[in-house]
C-alpha positions as CSV (number, residue, x, y, z in Angstrom):
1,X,-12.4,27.3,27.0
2,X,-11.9,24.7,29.9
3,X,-13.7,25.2,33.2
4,X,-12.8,28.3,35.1
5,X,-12.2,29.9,32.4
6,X,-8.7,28.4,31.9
7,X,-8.1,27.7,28.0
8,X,-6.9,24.8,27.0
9,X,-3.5,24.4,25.3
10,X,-3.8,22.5,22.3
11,X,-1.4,19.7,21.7
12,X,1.6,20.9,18.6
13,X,5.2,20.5,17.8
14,X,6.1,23.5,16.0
15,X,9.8,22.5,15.9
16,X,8.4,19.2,13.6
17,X,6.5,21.3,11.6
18,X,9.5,23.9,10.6
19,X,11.8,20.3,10.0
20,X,9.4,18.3,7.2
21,X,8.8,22.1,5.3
22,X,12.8,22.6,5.2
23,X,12.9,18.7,4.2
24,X,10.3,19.4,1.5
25,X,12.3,22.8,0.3
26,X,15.3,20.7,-0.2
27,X,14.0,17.3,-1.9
28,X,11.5,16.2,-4.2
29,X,11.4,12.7,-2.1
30,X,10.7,14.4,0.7
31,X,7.7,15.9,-1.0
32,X,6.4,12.3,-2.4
33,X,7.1,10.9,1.8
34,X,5.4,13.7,3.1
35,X,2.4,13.6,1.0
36,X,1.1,10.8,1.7
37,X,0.7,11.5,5.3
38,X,0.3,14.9,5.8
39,X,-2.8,17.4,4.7
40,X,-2.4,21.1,5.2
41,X,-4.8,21.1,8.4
42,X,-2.6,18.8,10.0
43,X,-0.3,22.0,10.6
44,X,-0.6,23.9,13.8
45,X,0.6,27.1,12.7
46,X,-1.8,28.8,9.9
47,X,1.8,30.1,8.1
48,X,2.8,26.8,7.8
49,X,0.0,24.9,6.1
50,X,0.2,27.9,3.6
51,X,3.8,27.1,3.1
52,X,3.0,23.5,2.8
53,X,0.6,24.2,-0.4
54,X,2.3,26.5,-1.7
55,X,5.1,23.7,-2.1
56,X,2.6,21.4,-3.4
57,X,1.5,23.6,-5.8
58,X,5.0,24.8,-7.3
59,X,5.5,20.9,-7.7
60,X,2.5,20.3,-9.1
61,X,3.5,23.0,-11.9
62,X,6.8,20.5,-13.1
63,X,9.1,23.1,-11.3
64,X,11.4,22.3,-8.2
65,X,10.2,24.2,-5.0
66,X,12.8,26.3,-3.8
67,X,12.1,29.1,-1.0
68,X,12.6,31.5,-4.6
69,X,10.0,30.1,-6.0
70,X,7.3,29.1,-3.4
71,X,7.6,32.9,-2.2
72,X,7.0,33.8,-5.8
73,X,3.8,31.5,-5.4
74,X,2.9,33.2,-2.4
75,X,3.5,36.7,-4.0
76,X,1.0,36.0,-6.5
77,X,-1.4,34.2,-4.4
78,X,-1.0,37.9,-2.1
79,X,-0.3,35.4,0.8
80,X,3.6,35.9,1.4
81,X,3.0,38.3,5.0
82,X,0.7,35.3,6.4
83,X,3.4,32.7,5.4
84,X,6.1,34.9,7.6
85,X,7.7,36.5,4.4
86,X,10.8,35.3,2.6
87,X,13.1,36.1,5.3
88,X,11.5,33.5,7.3
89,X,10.7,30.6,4.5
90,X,15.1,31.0,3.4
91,X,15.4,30.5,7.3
92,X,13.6,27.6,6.8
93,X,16.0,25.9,4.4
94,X,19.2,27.3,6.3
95,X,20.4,24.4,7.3
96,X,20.0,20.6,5.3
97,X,17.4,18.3,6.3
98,X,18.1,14.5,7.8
99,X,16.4,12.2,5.3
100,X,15.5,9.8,7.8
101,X,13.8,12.3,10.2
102,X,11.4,13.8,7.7
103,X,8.7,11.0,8.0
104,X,9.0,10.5,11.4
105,X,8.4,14.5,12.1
106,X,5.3,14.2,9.6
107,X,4.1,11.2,11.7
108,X,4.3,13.1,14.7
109,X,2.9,16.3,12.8
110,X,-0.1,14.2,11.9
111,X,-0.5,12.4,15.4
112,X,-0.2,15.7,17.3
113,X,-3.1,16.8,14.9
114,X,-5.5,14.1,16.1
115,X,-5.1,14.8,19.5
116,X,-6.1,18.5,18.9
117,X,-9.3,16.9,16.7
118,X,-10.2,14.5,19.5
119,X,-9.8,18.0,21.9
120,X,-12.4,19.6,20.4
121,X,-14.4,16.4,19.8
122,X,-14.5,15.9,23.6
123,X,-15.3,19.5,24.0
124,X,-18.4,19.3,21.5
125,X,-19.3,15.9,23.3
126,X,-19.3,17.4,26.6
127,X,-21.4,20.4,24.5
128,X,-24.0,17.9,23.5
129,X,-24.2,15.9,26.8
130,X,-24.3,19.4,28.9
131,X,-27.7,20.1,26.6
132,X,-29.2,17.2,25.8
133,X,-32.4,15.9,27.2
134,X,-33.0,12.1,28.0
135,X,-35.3,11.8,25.1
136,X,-32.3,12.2,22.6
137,X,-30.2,10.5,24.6
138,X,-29.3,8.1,21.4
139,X,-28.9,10.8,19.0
140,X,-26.6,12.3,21.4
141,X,-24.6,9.1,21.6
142,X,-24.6,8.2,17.6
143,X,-23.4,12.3,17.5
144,X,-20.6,11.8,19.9
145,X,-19.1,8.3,18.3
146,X,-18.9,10.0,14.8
147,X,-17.5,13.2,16.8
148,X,-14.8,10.6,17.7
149,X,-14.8,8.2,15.1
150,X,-14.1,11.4,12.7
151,X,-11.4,12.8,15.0
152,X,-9.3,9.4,15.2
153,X,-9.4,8.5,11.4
154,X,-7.0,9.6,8.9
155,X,-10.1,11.3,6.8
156,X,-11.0,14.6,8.8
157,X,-12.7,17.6,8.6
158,X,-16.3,18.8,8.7
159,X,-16.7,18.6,5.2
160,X,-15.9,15.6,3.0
161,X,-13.9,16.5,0.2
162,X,-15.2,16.6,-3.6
163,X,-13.2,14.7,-6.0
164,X,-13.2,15.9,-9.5
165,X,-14.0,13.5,-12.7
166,X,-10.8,13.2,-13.8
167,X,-9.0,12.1,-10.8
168,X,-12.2,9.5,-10.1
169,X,-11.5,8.5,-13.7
170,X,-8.3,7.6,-12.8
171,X,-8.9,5.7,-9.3
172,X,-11.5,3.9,-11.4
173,X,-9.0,2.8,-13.9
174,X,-6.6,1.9,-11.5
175,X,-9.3,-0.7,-9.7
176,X,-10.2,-2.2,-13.1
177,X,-6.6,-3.0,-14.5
178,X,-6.3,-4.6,-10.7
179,X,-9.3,-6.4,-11.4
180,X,-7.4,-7.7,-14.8
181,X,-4.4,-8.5,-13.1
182,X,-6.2,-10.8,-10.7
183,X,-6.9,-13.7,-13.0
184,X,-8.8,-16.4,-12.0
185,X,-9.8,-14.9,-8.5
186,X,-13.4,-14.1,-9.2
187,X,-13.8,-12.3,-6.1
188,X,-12.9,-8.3,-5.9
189,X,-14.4,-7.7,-2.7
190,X,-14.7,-10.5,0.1
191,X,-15.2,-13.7,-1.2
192,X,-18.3,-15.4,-0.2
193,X,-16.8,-19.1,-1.1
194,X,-19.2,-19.3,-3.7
195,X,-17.6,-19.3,-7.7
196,X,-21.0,-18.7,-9.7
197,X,-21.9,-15.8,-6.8
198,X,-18.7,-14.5,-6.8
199,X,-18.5,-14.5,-10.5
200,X,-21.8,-12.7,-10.5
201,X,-21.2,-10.1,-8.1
202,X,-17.2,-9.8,-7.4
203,X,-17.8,-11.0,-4.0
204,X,-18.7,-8.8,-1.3
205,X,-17.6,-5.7,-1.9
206,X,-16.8,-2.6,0.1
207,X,-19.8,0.2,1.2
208,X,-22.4,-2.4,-0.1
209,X,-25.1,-4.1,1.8
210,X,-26.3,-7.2,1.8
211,X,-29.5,-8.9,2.4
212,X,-29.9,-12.5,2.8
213,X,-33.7,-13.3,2.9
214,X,-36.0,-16.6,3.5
215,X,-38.8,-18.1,5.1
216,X,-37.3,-19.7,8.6
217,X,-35.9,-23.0,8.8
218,X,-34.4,-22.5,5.0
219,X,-30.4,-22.1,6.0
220,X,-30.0,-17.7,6.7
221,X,-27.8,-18.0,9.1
222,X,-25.9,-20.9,7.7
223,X,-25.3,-18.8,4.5
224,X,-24.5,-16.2,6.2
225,X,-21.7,-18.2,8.3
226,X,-20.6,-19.9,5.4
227,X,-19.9,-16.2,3.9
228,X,-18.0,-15.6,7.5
229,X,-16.6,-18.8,6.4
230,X,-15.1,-18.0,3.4
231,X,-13.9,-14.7,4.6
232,X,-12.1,-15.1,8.1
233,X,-11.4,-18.7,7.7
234,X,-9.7,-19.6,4.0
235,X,-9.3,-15.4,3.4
236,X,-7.9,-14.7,7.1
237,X,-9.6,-11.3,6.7
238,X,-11.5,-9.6,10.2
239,X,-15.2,-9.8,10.1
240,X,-17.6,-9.3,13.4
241,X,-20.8,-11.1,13.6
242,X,-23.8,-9.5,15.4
243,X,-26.2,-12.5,16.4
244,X,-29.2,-12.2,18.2
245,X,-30.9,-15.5,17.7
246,X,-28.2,-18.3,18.9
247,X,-25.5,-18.3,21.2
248,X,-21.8,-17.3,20.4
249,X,-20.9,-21.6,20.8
250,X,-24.0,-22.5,18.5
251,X,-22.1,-20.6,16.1
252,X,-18.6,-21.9,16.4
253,X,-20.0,-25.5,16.5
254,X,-21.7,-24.4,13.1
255,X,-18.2,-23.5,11.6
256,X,-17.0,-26.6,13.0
257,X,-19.6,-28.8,11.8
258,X,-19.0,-27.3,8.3
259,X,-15.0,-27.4,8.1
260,X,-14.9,-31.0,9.8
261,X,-17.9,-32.4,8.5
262,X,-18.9,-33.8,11.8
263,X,-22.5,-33.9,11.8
264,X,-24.1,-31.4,13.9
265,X,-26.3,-33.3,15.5
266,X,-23.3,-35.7,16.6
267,X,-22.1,-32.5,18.2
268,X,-25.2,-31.6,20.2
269,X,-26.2,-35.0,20.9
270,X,-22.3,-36.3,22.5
271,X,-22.6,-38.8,20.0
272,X,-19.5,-38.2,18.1
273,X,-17.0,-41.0,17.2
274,X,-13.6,-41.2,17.4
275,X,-13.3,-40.6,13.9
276,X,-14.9,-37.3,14.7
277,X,-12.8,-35.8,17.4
278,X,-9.8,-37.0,15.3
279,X,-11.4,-34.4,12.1
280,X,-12.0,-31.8,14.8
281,X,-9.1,-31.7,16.3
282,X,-7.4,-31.4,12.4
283,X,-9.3,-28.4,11.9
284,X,-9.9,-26.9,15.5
285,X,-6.3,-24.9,15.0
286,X,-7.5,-23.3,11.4
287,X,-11.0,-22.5,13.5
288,X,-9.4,-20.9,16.3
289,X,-7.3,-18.9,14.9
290,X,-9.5,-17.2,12.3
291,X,-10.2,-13.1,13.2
292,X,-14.0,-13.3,13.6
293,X,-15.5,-11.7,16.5
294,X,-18.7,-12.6,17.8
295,X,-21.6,-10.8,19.8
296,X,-24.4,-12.8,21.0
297,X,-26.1,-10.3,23.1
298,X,-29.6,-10.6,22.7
299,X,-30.5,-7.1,23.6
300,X,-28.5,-5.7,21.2
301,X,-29.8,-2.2,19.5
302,X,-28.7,-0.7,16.8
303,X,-27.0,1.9,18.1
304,X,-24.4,-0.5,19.9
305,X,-23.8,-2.6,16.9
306,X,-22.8,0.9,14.8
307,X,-20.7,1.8,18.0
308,X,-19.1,-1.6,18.4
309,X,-18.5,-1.6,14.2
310,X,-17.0,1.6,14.7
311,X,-14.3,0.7,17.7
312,X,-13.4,-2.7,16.0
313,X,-13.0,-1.5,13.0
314,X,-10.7,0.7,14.1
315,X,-8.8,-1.2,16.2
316,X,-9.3,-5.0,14.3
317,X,-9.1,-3.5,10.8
318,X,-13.0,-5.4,10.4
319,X,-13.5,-6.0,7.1
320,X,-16.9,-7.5,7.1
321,X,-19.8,-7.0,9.2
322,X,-23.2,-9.4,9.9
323,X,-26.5,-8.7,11.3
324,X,-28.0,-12.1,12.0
325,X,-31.4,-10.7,11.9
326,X,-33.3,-7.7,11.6
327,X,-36.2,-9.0,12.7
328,X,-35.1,-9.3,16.2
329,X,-33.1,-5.7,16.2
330,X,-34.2,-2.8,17.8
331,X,-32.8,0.6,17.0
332,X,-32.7,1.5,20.0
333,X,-34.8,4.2,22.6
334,X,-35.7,6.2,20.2
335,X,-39.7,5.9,19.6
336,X,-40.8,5.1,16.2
337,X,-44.2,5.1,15.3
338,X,-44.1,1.8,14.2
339,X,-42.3,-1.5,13.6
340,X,-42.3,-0.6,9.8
341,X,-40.6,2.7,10.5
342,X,-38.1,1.4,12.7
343,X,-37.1,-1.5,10.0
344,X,-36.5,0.9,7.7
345,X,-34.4,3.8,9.7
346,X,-32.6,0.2,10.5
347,X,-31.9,-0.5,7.0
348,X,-31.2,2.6,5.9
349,X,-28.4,3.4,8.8
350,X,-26.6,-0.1,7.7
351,X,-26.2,0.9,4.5
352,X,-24.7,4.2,5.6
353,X,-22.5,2.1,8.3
354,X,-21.6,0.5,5.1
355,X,-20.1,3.5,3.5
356,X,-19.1,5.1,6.3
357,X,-16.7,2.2,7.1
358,X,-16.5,1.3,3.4
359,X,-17.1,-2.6,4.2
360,X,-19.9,-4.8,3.2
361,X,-22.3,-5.2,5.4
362,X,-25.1,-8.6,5.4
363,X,-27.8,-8.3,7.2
364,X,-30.6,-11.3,7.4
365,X,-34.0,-10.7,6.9
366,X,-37.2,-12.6,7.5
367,X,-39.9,-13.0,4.6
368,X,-44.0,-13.0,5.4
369,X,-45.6,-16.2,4.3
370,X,-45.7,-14.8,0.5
371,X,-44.2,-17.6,-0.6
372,X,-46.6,-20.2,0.8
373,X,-49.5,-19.2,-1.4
374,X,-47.5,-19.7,-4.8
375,X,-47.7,-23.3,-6.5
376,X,-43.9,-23.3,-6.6
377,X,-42.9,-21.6,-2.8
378,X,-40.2,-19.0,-4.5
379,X,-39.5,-15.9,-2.9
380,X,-39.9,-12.9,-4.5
381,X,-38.4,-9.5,-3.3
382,X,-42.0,-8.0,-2.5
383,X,-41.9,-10.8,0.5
384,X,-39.6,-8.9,2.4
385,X,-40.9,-8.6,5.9
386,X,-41.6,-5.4,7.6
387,X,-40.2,-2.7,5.3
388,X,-40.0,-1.9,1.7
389,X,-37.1,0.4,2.9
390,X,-35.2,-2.8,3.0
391,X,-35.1,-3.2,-0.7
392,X,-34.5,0.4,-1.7
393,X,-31.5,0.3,0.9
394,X,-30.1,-3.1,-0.2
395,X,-27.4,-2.9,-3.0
396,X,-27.6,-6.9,-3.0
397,X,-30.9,-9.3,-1.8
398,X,-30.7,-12.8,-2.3
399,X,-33.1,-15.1,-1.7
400,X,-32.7,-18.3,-0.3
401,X,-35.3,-21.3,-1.5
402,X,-35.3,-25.4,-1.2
403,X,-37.7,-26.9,-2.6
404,X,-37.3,-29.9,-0.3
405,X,-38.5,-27.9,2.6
406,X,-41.6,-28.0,1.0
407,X,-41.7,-31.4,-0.5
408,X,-39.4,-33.8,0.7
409,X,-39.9,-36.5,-2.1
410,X,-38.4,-33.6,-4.4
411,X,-36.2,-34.1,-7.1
412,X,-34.4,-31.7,-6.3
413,X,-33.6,-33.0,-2.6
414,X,-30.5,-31.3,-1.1
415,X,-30.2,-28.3,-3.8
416,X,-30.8,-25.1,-3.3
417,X,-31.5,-21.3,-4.8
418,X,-29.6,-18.7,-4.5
419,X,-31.8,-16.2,-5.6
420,X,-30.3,-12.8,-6.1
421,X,-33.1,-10.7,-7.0
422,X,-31.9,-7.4,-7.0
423,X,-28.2,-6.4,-7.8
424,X,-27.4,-2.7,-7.9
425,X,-24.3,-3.0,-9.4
426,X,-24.6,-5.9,-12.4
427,X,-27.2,-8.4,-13.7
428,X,-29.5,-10.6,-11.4
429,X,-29.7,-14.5,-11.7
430,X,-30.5,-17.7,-10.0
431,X,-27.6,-20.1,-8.8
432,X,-27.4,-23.3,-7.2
433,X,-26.0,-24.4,-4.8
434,X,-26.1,-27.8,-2.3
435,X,-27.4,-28.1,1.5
436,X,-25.7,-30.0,3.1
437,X,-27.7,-29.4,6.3
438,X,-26.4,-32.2,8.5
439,X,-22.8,-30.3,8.2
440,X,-24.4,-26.8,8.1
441,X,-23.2,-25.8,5.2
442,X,-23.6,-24.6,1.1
443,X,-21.1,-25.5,-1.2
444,X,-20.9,-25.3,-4.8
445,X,-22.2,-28.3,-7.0
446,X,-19.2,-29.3,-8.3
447,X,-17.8,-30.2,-4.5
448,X,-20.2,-32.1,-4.1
């Protein structure tokens, strides 16, 4: 009910709905169209969305629906009086349908849908703001985007849908002969630009998150861009970085310092030659025009990086999200009784946003000083700062190490270790890789 006690009309075109059920009564490719953009709460009219399965379901049987035998379905199924009877289904298919109208009128079936969903989202919203208090003012706000969120996307209702075996069996098949087909490319998910990692773990891959963990000063951020890298750069595919530790400019002269090899200091200092600006300008066009969008705020909570995930992801397609680092995020006002608790609600809602958006997500982690009381400096997983949460959240942790951080006469000068120490989905190993910290960049060995 709207204010005064006026009820609101809710948005349908019943007209549309009558055309793509007559299309569907008439052809079987109107019935493989239709399918695949209409669900049976899409329809306005109850006796319509019964009509609409019972079409389905007469298919689905190998026989051709007819208005004979989808009344006949609805006979048996005792729900012929709430579809309108048989007169009204052989009105439906009085006349014949215009093949190239029938997926425009389930288009505009479906869009006419999401405005009623996003009615009664606003309506629950205005619920939840109406009786909130200030002290859950952030669980009101997460509750409203995934009110809206939920309304706009393709996958609605209140509860998610249960898929049986067989038709997961199926979907799974389907990935792995795609897998198969894609020989060579190592990477199923988002390729990190890495050919061991990507080998080990099929690149990033969607509802996953990442953890990318070291002692400062060891290159996080610069894997992490070089992922970024990798993705929006030589894959063209959206990603959004979330960096509260440098500017949005440190990072592009990063990416431009890796892709030119111009030396970053050259960059900061002015120093740069003419041979420079001549690299920089060959790659500035490549750099400029990649999809990555970057936030540098540096009071960023948690609660605006799910809600600016959720709007760009919608409206960039965002295939690839980084936290650049937890250590510095807050989750918001919401009072935790302390900073271990909050780490871990953190960690646990990113892998969620994960799935939710059905993206990876890397996040960047800080480790305590674990490492500096071993004889050999390597990170282990129990280093992890701040919450244990982190590594029962993580599908993927990797550890960065160089030993020439620590010893600068090392033999191993300029390598360094990916260590992925926990992998949820496959085996765990240790690959190298060299710094080439005066570009700000990884690459693989053999480029080097």
């Amino acid at each position: 009910m709207a204010e005064d006690g006026i009820e609101q009309v809710q948005p349908s075109d019943l007209q549309a709905e009558r055309s793509v059920l007559r299309a569907m009564l008439f052809s079987t490719d109107a019935i493989a169209d239709i399918v695949e953009i209409l669900r049976i709460r899409d329809f306005h009219r109850p006796a319509h969305g019964l009509i609409y399965h019972a079409v389905l379901a007469v298919y689905a049987a190998n026989q051709t629906p007819t208005p004979f035998s989808v009344c006949e379905h609805l006979t048996e199924s005792g729900d012929l009086e709430a579809a309108g009877g048989a007169e009204y289904i052989n009105a439906l298919a009085s006349s014949k349908p215009s093949r190239k109208s029938w997926s425009a009128q389930a288009e505009r079936i479906q869009s006419t849908a999401r405005l009623r969903r996003l009615q009664a989202a606003a309506t629950n919203i205005h619920d939840l703001a109406a009786n909130g208090t200030p002290e859950f003012v952030d669980r009101i706000v997460d509750a409203a985007e995934s009110e809206i969120f939920a309304a706009s996307s393709e996958s609605t209702g209140s509860i998610p849908p249960a898929y049986a075996l067989g038709d997961i069996c199926e979907d799974t098949l389907d990935e792995i002969e795609a897998v198969g087909r894609r020989a060579g490319d190592v990477s199923v998910g988002v390729p990190t630009g890495f050919t061991d990692l990507d080998s080990l773990t099929g690149g990033l891959r969607p509802g996953t998150l990442t953890v990318i963990a070291a002692r400062p000063a060891m290159g996080k951020s610069t894997l992490a861009a070089d992922f970024l890298r990798s993705a929006c750069i030589k894959s063209n595919l959206p990603a959004l970085l979330f960096t509260l530790e440098s500017r949005r400019t440190e990072v592009v002269m990063r990416m431009l310092s890796a892709e030119a090899r111009v030396a970053l200091h050259h960059m900061r200092a002015g120093t740069m030659t003419d041979d420079d600006w001549t690299r920089l300008a060959r790659r500035m066009p490549d750099v400029s025009a990649a999809p990555l969008y970057v936030q540098d705020s540096s009071h960023a909570t948690f609660t605006e990086i799910r809600s600016q995930s959720r709007r760009l992801h919608l409206q960039r397609n965002i295939e690839l999200v980084v936290v650049d680092d937890l250590q510095m995020l807050t989750y918001g006002t919401r009072p935790f009784a302390s900073r271990y608790e909050e780490v871990s609600e953190i960690s646990r809602c990113l892998k969620l946003l994960a799935k939710e958006l059905d993206i990876p997500v890397v996040a960047i982690s800080q480790l305590n000083r674990g490492p500096e009381q071993r004889t050999d400096k390597k990170p282990q997983i129990s280093d992890l700062r701040d919450s244990g949460a982190l590594e029962d959240n993580a599908d993927l942790i990797i550890l960065l190490h160089r030993e020439d951080a620590y010893e600068k006469d090392s033999p191993r000068a300029g390598e360094a270790d990916l260590i992925v120490a926990k992998h949820r989905n496959g085996p765990t190993a240790t690959i190298t890789v060299a710094f080439q910290g005066h570009y700000s960049r990884f690459v693989d060995m053999a480029s080097t």
